[in-house]
C-alpha positions as CSV (number, residue, x, y, z in Angstrom):
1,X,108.7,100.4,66.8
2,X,111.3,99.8,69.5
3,X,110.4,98.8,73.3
4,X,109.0,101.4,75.8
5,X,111.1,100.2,78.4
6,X,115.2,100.3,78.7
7,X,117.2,97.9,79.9
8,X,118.5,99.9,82.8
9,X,114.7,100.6,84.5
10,X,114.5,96.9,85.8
11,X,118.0,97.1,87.4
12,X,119.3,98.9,90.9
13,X,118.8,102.4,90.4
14,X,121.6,103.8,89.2
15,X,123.0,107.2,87.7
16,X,120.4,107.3,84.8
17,X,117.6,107.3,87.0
18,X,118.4,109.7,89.0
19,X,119.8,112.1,86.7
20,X,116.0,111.7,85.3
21,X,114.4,111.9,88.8
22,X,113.3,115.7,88.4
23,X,111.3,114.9,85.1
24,X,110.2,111.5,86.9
25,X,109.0,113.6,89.7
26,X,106.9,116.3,87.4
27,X,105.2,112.9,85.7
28,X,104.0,111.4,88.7
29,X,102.3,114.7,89.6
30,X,100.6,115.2,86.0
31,X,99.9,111.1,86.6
32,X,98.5,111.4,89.8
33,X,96.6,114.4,89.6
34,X,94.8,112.4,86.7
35,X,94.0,109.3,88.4
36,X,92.6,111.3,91.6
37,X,91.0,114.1,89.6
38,X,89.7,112.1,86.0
39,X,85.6,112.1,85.4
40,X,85.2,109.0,84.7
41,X,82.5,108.4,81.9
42,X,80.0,105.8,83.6
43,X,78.9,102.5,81.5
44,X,75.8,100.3,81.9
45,X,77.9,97.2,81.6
46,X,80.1,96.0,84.5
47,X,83.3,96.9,83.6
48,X,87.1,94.8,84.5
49,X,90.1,96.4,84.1
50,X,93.1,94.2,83.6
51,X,95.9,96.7,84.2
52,X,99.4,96.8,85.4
53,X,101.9,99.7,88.3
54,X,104.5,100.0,85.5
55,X,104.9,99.8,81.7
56,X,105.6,96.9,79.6
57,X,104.0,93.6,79.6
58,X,103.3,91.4,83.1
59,X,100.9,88.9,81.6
60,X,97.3,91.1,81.4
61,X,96.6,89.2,78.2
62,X,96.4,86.0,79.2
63,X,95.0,87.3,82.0
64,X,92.2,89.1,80.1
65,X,91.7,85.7,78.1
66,X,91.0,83.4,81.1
67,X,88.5,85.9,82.7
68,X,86.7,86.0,79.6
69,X,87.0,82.2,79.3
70,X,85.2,81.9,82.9
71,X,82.7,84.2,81.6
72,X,81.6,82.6,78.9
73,X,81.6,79.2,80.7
74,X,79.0,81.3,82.7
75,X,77.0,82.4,79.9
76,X,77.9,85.8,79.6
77,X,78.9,87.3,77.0
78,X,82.4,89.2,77.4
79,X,83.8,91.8,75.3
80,X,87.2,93.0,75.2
81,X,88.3,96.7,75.1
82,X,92.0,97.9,73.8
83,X,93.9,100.4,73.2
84,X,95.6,98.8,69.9
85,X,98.7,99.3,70.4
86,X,101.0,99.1,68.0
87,X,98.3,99.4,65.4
88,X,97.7,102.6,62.6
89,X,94.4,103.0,63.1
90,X,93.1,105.9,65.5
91,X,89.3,105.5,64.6
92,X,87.0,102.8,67.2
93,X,87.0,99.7,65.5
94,X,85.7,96.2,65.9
95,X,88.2,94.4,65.3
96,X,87.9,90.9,62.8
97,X,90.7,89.0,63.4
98,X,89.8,87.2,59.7
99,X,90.3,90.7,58.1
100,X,92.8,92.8,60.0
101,X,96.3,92.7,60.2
102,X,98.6,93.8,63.3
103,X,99.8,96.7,61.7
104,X,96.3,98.2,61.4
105,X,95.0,97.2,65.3
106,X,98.1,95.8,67.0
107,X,98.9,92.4,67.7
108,X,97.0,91.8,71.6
109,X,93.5,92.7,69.9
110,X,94.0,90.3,67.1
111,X,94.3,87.4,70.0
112,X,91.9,89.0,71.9
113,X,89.7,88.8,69.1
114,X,89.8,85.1,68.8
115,X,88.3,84.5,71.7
116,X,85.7,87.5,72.3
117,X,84.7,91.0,70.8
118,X,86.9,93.0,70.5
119,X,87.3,96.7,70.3
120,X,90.0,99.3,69.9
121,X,89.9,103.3,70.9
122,X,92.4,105.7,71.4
123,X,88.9,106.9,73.4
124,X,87.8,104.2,75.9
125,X,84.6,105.4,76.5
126,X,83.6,105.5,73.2
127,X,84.8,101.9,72.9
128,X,83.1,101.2,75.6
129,X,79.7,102.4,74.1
130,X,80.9,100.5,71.1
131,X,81.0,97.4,73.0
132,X,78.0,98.0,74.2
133,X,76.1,98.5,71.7
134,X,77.3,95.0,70.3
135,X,75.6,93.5,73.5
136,X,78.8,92.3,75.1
137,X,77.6,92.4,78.6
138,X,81.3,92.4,80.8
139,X,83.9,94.6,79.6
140,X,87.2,93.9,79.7
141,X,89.8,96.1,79.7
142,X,93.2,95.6,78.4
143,X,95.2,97.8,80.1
144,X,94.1,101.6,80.5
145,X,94.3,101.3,84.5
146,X,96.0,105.0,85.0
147,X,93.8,106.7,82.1
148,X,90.6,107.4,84.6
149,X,88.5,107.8,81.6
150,X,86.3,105.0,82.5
151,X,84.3,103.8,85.8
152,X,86.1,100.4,86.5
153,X,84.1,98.3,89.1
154,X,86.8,95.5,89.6
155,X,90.9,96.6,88.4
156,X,93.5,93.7,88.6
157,X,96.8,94.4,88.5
158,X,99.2,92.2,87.3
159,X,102.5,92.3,88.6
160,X,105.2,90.0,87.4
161,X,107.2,88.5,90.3
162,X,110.9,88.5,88.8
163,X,110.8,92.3,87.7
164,X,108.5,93.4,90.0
165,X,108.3,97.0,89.5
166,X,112.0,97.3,88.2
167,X,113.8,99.8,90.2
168,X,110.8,101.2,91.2
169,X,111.4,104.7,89.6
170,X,108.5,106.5,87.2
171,X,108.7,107.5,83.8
172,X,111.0,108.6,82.4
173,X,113.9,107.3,84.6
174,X,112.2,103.8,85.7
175,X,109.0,101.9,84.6
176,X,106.2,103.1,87.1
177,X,103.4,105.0,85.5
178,X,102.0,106.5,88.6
179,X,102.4,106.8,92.1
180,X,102.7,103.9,93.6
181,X,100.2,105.0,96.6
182,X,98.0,106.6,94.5
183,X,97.7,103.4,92.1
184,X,96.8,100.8,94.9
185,X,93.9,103.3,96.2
186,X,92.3,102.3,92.7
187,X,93.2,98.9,92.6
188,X,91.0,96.0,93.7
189,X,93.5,93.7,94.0
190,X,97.4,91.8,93.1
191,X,97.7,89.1,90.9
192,X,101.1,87.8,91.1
193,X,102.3,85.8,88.0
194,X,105.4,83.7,88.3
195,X,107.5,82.5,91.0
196,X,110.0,85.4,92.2
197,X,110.2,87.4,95.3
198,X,110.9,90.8,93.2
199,X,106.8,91.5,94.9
200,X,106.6,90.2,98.0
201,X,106.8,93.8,99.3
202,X,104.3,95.2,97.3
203,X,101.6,92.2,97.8
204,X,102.4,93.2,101.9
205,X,101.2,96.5,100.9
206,X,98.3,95.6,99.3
207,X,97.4,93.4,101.8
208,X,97.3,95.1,104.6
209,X,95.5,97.9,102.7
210,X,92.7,95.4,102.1
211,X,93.2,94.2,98.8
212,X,92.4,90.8,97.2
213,X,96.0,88.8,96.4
214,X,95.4,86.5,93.7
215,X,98.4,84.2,92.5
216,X,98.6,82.8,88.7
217,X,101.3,81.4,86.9
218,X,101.8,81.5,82.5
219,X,101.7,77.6,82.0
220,X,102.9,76.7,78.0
221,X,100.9,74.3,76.6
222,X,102.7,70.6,76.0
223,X,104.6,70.6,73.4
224,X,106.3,66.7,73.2
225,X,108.0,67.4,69.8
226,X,110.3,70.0,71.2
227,X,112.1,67.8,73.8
228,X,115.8,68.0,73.2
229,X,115.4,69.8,69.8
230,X,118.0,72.4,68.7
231,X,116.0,75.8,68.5
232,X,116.5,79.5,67.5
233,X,114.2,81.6,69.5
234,X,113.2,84.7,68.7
235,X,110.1,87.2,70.4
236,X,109.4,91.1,70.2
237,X,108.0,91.3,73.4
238,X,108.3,93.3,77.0
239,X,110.2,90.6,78.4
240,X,111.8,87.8,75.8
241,X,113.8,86.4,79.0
242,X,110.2,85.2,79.9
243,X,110.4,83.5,76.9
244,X,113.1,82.0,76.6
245,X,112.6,80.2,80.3
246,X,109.2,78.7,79.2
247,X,111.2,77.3,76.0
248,X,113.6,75.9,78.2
249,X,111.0,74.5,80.6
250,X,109.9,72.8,77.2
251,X,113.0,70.7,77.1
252,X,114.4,72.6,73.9
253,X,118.1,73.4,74.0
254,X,117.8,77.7,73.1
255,X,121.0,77.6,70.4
256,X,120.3,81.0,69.4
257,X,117.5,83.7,70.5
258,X,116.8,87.3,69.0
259,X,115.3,89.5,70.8
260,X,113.3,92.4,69.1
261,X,111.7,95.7,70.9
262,X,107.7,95.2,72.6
263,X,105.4,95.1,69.8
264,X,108.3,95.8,66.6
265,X,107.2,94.6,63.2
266,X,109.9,92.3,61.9
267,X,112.0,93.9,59.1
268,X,112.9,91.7,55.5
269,X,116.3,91.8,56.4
270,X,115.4,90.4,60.0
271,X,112.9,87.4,58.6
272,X,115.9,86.9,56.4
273,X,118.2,86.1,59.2
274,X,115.8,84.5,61.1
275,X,115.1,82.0,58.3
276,X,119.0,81.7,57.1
277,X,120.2,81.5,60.5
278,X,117.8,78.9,61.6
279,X,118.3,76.4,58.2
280,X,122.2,77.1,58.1
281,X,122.0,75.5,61.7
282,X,119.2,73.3,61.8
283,X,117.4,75.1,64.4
284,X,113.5,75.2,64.8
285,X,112.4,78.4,65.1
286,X,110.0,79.0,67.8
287,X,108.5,82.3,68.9
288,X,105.5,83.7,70.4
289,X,101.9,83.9,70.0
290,X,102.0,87.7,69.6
291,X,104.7,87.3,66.9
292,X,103.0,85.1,65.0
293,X,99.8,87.6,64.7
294,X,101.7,90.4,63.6
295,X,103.9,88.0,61.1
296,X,100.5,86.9,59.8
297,X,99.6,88.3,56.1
298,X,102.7,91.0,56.1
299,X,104.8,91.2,53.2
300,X,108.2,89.3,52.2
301,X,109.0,86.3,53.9
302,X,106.5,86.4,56.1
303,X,104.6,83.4,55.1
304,X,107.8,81.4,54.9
305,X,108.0,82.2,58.7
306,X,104.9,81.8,59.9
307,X,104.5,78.3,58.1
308,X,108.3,77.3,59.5
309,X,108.2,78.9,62.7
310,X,106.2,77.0,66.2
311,X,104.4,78.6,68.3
312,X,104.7,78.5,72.2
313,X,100.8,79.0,73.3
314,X,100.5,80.0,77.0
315,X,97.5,79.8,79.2
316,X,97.0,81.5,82.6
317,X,96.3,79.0,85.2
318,X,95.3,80.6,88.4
319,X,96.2,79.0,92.2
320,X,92.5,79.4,92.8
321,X,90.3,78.1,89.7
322,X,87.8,80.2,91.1
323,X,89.3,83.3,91.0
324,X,88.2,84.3,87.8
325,X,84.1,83.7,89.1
326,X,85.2,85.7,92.3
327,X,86.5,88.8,90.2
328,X,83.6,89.0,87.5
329,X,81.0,88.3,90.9
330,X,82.5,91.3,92.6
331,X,82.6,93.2,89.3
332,X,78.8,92.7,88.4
333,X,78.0,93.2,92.2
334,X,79.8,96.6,91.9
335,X,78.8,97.6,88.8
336,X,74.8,97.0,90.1
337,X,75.9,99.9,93.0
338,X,77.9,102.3,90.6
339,X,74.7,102.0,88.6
340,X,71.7,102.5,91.1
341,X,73.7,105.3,92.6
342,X,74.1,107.1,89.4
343,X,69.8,106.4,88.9
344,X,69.7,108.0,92.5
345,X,71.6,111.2,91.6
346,X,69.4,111.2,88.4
347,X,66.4,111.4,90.3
């Protein structure tokens, strides 16, 4: 599987975009329509939708994670709802991170899954109901902000402060999956993640149309033993230049990095160069959480990876510590009014 997003949608616009601005055009229509015109299924559990304007990744997992962190600290009992991307299976599942493999459920519900339950649909409201009926009592979605299948009573979205929103073109000829106006009518509010300016006109925006703006940053973990060591790096992620950075902040010296597409199962041949490269040069090999989980109990050389390889762990840390208690509060408050309403209309 190779990344959803090329190189040339997080520069200036240029010739490719526009040559692709007609079909662009026609998908922020069908995009739009849907997001204004979608019956969204109704759940009786409050509902957080961790989403993003524009595809590939901006930090919603680690968002996700430290919401349902503050949740549990609470009491509550969060549950996680995906998509499972990158995974074979097109049936709801709960997923058991002791017994499925990436290539089955994708490799952001097998983290997810180590902290909370966790369940993927192709059909949210089904995993909703799934959820549910597992007595999780604060769903989290995992992306799914444009599919307006399911009534969301709080939707963050993450934007990532380098890329921004890349050259701010929709699919196909830039990363935007919907109109940007129509897609900050549904959200509740920003959460900037990083230290760039590529936002600052968007989080205006939002602002002034009355949205929360909530500021994190993706803070690695210590790691003392990598301090001036010699390291090849290597990530399939949405953006590996991310990456790289927080292995630099580390204080590793990056000798050589490989950069794979968003989600892509490593190949034999690419474990083999990984491992030959990285013992021909005396590199350690460092790499990412998600990496790791979609490494874990594959075929080949796999194991000899995994066991060789160290991971960088991120957490998101949040300006505000209370953020997260503000987000599910206005969630469950909003949730109680979606759900007395409905009763009303019942009645």
């Amino acid at each position: 599987m190779i990344s959803e997003a090329p190189p040339f949608w997080w520069k200036r616009p240029g010739w490719r975009a526009w040559l692709l601005s007609p079909f662009s055009f026609l998908y922020g229509r069908i995009a739009g329509y849907r997001m204004t015109h979608g019956r969204r299924a109704s759940i009786p559990v409050p509902v957080i939708c961790v989403g993003n304007f524009t595809v590939g990744g901006a930090g919603k997992t680690p968002t996700a994670l430290a919401i349902a962190k503050a949740a549990k600290a609470r009491g509550l009992k969060p549950g996680f709802l995906s998509r499972g991307y990158g995974g074979s299976l097109d049936v709801t599942t709960l997923v058991d991170p002791h017994h499925h493999r990436a290539t089955a459920v994708g490799d952001e519900p097998l983290l997810l899954a180590q902290e909370a339950t966790t369940v993927i649909s192709r059909r949210r409201v089904e995993g909703a109901k799934r959820l549910a009926e597992a007595g999780v009592d604060l769903i989290i979605m995992d992306d799914g902000f444009q599919s307006a299948r399911l009534a969301v009573d709080y939707a963050l979205v993450v934007i990532d402060t380098v890329r921004g929103i890349g050259n701010g073109h929709l699919v196909p000829g830039g990363p935007v999956r919907a109109p940007i106006d129509i897609q900050l009518r549904y959200a509740s509010a920003l959460m900037t993640v990083g230290r760039g300016n590529a936002a600052d006109r968007l989080v205006r925006r939002a602002a002034r149309a009355g949205k929360g703006i909530f500021v994190g940053t993706i803070t690695p973990r210590p790691e003392p033993d990598l301090g001036g060591r010699r390291v090849l790096a290597y990530a399939g992620i949405a953006d590996p230049e991310k990456f790289y950075r927080t292995v630099e902040e580390l204080g590793a010296e990056i000798v050589a990095r490989h950069a794979f597409g968003d989600h892509q199962h490593i190949s034999d041949d690419e474990m083999a160069d990984l491992l030959d490269t990285a013992a021909r040069q005396g590199l350690q090999l460092v790499t990412t959480s998600k990496d790791i989980v979609r490494l874990t109990g594959t075929h080949g050389r796999a194991s000899e990876l995994v066991f060789l390889s160290k991971v960088i762990e991120v957490d998101m840390v949040f300006d505000d510590p209370h953020a997260p208690d503000h987000i599910i509060d206005d969630a469950i408050k909003a949730s109680k009014t979606r759900l007395f309403a409905k009763g009303g209309k019942q009645h």
